[in-house]
Structure formats: C-alpha cells, structure tokens
C-alpha positions in Angstrom: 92.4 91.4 100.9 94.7 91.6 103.8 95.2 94.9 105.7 98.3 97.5 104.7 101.1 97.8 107.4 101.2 101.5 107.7 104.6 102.6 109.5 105.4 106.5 110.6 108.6 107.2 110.7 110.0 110.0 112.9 112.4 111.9 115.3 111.9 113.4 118.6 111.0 116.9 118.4 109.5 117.1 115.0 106.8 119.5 114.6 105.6 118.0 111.3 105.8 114.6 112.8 103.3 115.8 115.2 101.0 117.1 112.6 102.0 113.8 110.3 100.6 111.8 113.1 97.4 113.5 113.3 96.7 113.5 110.7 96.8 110.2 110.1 95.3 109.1 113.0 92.3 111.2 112.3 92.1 109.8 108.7 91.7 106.3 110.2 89.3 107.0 112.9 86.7 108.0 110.3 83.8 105.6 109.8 84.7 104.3 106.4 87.8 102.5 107.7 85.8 101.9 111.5 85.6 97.7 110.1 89.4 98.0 109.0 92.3 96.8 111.5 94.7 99.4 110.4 97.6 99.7 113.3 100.4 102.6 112.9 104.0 101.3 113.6 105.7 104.8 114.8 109.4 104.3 114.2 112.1 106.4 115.7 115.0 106.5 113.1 117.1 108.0 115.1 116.8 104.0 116.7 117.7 102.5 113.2 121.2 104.1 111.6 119.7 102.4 108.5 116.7 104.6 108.3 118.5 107.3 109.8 120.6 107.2 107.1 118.0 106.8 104.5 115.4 109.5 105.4 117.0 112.0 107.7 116.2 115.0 105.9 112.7 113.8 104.7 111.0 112.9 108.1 107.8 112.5 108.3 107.4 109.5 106.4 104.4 107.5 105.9 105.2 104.1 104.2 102.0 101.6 103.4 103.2 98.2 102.9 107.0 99.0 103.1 106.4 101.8 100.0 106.8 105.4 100.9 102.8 107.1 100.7 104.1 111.0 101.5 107.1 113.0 103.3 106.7 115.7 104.8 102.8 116.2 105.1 100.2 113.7 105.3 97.6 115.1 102.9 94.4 113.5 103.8 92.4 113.1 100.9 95.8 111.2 99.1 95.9 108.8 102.2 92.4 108.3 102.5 92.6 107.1 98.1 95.5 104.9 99.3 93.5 103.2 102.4 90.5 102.7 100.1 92.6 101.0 97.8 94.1 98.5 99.8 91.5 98.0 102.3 87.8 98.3 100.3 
C-alpha cells in the first residue's frame, strides 16, 4: 500500500496550529508507524489565495491524501485509526 500524503495547513501565529502540529508530529514518532515514511507537507494558506479562500476560518487543517482528517484539533487516537488504515 503506498504511504498517505499528510499536509498541515496553517497561518503564522496560530496557536492551535502549534498544538495541531504537535500533535501530529508526536502521533507519528510513535513506534507503530517508526517502519512508515510518513512526511508532513506544512502549508501556509496565507501563500495560496485558493486555500486561503477555502479554509480561512477553519485552520488547522489536517488533510490525508488530499481529504480533510480534522480542523481545528488533531485528536490523536482519530489520527492514529486513520494512519493504521492507510499504512498497516
């Protein structure tokens, strides 16, 4: 199965893109995904008036695979289901 493309969408000075980040970073530095290659692509939308446009009020965003996971907060159990699912 190939690996999910996991992309963070943010904006400079959002606390709960901080806490979306590590969140998600701790997630995928647990063993069970330690064999996984499962890079983040942080996005800025403020750089893209396309995803400006579409998720300025709902940053953080984690999309896997293109498809929005969460906004808001990254709730670890949920992501870790998701990971599971499209890497084991």
């Amino acid at each position: 199965m190939a690996e999910p493309q996991i992309t963070l969408l943010t904006k400079p000075g959002c606390h709960l893109c901080d806490d979306a980040r590590s969140a998600l970073h701790d997630v995928l530095a647990e063993a069970e995904f330690a064999d996984a290659v499962l890079p983040v692509d942080e996005k800025n939308i403020l750089d893209d008036a396309e995803l400006a446009a579409e998720y300025a009020e709902e940053i953080p965003v984690v999309l896997i695979d293109g498809r929005v996971h969460t906004i808001w907060r990254v709730e670890p159990e949920r992501l870790r289901t998701a990971l599971r699912a499209a890497v084991l």
